[in-house]
FIVEXDREN-245472 format. One record per atom (N, C-alpha, C): residue number from 0; residue in one letter; x, y, z. Coordinates in steps of 0.001 Angstrom, whole numbers. Layout:
N
<r seq="NUM" type="A" u="X" v="Y" w="Z"/>
...
% end
This chain:
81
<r seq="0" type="X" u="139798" v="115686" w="74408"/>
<r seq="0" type="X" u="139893" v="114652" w="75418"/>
<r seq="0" type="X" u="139608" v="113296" w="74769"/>
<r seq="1" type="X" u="140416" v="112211" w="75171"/>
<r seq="1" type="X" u="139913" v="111262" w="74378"/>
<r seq="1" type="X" u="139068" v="110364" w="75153"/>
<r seq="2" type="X" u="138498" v="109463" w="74460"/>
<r seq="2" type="X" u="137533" v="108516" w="74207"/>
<r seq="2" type="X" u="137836" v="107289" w="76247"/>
<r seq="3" type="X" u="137265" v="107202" w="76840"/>
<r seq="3" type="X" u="137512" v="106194" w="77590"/>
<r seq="3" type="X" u="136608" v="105021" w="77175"/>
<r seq="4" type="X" u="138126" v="103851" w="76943"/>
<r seq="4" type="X" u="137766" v="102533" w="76633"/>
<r seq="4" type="X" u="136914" v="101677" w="76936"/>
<r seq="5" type="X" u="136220" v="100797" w="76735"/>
<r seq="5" type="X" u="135408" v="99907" w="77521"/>
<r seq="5" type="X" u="135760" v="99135" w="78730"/>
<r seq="6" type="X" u="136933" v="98904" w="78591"/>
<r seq="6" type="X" u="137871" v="98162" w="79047"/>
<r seq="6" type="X" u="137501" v="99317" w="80869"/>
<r seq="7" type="X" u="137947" v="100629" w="80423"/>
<r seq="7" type="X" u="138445" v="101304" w="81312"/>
<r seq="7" type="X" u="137017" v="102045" w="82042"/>
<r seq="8" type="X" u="136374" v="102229" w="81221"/>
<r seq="8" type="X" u="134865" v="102504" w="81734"/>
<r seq="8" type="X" u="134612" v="101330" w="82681"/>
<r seq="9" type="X" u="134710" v="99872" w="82233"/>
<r seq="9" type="X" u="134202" v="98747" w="83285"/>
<r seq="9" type="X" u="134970" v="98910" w="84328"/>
<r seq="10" type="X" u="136432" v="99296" w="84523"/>
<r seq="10" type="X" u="137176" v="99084" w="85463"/>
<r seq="10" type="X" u="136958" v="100069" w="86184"/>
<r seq="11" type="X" u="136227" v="101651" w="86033"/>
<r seq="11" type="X" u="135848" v="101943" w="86561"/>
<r seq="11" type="X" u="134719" v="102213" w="87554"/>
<r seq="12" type="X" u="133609" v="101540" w="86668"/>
<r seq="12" type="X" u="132282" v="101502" w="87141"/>
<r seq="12" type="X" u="132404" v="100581" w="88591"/>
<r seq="13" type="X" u="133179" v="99192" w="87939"/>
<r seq="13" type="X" u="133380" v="98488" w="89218"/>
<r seq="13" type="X" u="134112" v="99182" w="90567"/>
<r seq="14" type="X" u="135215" v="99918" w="90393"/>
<r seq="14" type="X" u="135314" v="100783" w="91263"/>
<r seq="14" type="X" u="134880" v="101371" w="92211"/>
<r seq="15" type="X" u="133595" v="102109" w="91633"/>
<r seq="15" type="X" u="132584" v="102993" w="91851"/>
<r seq="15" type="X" u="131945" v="102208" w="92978"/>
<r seq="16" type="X" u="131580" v="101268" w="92356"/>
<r seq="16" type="X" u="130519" v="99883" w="93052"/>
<r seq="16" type="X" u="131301" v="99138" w="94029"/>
<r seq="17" type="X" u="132115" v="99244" w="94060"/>
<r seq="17" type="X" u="133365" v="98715" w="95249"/>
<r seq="17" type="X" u="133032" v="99273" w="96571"/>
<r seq="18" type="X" u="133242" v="100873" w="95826"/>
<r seq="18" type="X" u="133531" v="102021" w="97101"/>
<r seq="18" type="X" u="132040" v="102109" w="97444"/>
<r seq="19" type="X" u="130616" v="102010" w="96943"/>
<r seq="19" type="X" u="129561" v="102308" w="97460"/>
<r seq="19" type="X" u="129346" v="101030" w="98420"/>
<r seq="20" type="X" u="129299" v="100071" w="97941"/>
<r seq="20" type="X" u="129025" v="98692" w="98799"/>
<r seq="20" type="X" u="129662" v="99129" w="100109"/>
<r seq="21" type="X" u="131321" v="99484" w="100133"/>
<r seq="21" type="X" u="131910" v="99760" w="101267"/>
<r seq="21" type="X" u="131496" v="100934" w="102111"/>
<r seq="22" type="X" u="130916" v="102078" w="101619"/>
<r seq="22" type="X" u="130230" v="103323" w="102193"/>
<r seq="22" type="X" u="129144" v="102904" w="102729"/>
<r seq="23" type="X" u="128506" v="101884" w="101959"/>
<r seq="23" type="X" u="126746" v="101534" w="102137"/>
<r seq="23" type="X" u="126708" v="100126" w="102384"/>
<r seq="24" type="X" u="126835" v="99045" w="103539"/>
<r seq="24" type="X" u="127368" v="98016" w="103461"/>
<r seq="24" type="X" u="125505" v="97520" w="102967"/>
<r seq="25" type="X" u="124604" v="97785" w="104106"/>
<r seq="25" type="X" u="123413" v="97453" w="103975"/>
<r seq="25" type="X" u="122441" v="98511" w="103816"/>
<r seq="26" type="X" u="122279" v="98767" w="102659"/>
<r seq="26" type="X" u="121650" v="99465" w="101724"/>
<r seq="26" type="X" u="120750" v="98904" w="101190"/>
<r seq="27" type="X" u="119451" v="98947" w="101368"/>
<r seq="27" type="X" u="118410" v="98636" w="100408"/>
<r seq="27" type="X" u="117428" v="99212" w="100156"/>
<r seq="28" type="X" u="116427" v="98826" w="99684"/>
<r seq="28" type="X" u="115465" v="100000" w="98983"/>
<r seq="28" type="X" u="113982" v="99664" w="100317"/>
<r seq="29" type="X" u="113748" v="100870" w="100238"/>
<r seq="29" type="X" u="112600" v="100933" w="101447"/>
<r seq="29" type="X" u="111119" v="100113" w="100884"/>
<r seq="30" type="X" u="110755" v="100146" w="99673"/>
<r seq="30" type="X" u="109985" v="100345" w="99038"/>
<r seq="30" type="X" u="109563" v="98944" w="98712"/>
<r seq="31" type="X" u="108390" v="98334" w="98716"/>
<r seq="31" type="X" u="108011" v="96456" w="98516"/>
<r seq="31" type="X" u="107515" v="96461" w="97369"/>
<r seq="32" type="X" u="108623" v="95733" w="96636"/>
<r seq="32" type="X" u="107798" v="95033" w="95113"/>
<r seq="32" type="X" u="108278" v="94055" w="94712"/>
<r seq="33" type="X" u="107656" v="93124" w="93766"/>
<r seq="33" type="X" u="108051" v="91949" w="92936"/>
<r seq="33" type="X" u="108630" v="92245" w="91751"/>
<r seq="34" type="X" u="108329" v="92907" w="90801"/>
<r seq="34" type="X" u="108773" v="93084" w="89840"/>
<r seq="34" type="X" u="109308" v="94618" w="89158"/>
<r seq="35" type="X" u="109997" v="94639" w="88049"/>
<r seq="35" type="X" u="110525" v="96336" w="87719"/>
<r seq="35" type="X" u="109496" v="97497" w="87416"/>
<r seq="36" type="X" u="108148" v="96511" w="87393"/>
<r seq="36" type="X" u="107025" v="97875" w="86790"/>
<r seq="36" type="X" u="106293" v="98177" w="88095"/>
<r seq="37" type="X" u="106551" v="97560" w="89368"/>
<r seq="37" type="X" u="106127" v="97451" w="90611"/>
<r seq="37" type="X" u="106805" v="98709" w="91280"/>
<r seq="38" type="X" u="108175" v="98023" w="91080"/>
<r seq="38" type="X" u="109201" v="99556" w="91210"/>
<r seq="38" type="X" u="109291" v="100814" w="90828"/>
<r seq="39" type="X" u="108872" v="101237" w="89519"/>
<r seq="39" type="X" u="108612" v="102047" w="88924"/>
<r seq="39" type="X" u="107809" v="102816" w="89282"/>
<r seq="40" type="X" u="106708" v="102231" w="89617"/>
<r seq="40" type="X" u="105515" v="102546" w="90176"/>
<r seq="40" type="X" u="105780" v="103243" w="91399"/>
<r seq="41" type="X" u="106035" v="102461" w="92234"/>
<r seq="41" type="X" u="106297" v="102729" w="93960"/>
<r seq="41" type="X" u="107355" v="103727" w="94029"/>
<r seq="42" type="X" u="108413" v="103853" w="93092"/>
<r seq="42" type="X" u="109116" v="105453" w="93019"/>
<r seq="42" type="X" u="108625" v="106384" w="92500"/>
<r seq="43" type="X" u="107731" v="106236" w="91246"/>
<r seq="43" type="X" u="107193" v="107596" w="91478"/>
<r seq="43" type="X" u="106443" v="108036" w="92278"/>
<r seq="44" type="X" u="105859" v="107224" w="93016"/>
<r seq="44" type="X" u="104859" v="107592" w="93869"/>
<r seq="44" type="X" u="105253" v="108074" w="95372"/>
<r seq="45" type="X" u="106876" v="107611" w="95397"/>
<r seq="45" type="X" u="107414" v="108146" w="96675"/>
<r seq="45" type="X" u="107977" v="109343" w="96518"/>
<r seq="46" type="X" u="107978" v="109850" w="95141"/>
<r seq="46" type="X" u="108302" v="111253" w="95152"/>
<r seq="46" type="X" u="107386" v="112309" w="95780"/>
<r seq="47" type="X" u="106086" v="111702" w="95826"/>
<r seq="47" type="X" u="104723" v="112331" w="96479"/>
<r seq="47" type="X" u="104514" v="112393" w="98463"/>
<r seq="48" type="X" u="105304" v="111014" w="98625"/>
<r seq="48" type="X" u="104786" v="110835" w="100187"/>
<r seq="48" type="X" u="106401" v="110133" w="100107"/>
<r seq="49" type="X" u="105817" v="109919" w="101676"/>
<r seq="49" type="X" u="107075" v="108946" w="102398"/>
<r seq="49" type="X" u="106628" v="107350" w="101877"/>
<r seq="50" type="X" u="108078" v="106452" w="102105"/>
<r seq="50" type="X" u="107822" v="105169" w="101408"/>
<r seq="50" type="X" u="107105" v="104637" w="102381"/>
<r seq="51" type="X" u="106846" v="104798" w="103243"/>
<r seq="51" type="X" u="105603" v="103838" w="104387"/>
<r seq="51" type="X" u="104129" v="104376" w="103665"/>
<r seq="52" type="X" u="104182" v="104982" w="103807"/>
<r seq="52" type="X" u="102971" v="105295" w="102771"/>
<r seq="52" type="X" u="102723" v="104664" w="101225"/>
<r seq="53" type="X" u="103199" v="104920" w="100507"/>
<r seq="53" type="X" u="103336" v="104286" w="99389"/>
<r seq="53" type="X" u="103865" v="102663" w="99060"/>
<r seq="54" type="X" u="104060" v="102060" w="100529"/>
<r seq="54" type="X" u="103912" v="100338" w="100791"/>
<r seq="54" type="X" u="102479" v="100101" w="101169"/>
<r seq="55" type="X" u="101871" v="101220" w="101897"/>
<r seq="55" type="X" u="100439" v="101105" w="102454"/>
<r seq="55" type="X" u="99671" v="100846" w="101103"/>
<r seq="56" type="X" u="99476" v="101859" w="100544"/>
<r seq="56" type="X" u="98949" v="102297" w="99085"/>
<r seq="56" type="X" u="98950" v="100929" w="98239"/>
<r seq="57" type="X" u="100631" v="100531" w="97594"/>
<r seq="57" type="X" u="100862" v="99497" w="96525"/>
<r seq="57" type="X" u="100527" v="98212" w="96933"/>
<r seq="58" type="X" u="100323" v="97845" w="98063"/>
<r seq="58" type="X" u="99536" v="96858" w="98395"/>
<r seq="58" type="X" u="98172" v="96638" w="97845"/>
<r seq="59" type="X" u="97537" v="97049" w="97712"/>
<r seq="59" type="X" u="96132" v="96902" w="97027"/>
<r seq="59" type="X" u="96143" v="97445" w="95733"/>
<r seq="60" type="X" u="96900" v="98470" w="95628"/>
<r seq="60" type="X" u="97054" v="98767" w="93881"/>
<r seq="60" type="X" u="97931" v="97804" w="93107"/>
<r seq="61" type="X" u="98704" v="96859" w="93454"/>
<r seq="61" type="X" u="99251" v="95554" w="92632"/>
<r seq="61" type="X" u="98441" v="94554" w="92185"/>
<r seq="62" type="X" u="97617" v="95041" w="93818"/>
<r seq="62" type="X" u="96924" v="93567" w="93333"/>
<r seq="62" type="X" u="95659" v="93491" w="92344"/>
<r seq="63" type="X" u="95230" v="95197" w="92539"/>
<r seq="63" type="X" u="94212" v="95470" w="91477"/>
<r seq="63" type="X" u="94774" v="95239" w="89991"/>
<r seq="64" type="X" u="95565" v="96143" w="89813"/>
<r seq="64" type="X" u="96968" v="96283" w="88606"/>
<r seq="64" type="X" u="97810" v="95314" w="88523"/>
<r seq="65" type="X" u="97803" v="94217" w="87961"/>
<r seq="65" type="X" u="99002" v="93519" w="88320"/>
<r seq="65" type="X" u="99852" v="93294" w="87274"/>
<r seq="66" type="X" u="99479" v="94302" w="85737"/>
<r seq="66" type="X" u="100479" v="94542" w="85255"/>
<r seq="66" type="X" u="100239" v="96218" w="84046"/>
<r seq="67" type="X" u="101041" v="96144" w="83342"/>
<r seq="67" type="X" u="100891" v="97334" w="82669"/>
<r seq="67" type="X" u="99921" v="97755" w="81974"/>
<r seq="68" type="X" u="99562" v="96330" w="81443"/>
<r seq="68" type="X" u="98026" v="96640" w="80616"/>
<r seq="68" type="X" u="96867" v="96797" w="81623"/>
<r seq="69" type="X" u="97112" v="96379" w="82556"/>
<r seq="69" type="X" u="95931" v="96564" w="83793"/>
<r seq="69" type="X" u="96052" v="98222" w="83796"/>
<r seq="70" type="X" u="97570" v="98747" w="84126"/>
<r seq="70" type="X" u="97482" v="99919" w="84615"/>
<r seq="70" type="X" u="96702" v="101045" w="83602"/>
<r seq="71" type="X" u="97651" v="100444" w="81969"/>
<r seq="71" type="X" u="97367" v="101468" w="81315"/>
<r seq="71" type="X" u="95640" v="101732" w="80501"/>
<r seq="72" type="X" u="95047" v="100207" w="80737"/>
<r seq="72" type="X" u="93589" v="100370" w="81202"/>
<r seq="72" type="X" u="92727" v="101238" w="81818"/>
<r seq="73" type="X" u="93122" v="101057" w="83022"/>
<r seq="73" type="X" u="92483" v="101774" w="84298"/>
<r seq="73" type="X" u="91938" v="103053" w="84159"/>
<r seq="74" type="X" u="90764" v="103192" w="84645"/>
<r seq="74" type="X" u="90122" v="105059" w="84259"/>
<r seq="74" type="X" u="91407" v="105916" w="85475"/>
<r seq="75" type="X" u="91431" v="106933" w="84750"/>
<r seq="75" type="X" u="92832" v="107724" w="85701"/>
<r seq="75" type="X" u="92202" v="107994" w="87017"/>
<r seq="76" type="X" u="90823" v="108327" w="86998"/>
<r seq="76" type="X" u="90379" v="109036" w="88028"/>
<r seq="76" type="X" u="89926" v="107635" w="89320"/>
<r seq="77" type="X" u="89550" v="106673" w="89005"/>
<r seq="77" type="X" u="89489" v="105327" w="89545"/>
<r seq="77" type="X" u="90784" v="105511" w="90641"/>
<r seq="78" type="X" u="91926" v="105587" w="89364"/>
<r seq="78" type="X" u="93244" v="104953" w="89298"/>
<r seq="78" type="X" u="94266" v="106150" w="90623"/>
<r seq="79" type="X" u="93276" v="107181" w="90528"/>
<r seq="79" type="X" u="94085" v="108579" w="91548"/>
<r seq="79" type="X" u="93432" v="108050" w="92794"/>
<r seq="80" type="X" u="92403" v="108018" w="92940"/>
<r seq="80" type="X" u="91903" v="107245" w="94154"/>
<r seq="80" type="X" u="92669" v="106459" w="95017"/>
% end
């Protein structure tokens, strides 16, 4: 099978993203954050609970944590709390 082009990969991806926008006009993410390590965060953690829960939660854990070195600081057991 051969190789699909860049060219043809983009023309497809956009595609893709065409037809979802049109399936999903207003689509957005349940989940409240500022930044991508906020996000990260708040999805794994919605794999655990529902996202109303885990907006309850990241509210006070951002603001404790407010970035990676905060997080990767943190005693775990503090941090499970």
């Amino acid at each position: 099978m051969a190789r699909e082009s860049a060219n043809a990969k983009l023309a497809r991806v956009n595609q893709i993203l065409a037809r979802l926008a049109r399936t999903y006009p207003d689509a957005h993410c349940e989940l409240n954050y500022s930044n991508p390590l906020e996000l990260l965060i708040a999805t794994i953690l919605s794999a655990r609970c529902t996202d109303k829960q885990v907006n309850l939660v990241t509210a006070n854990l951002f603001k404790k944590y407010p970035s990676a070195t905060d997080f990767a600081g943190a005693d775990p057991v503090e941090l499970e709390q």
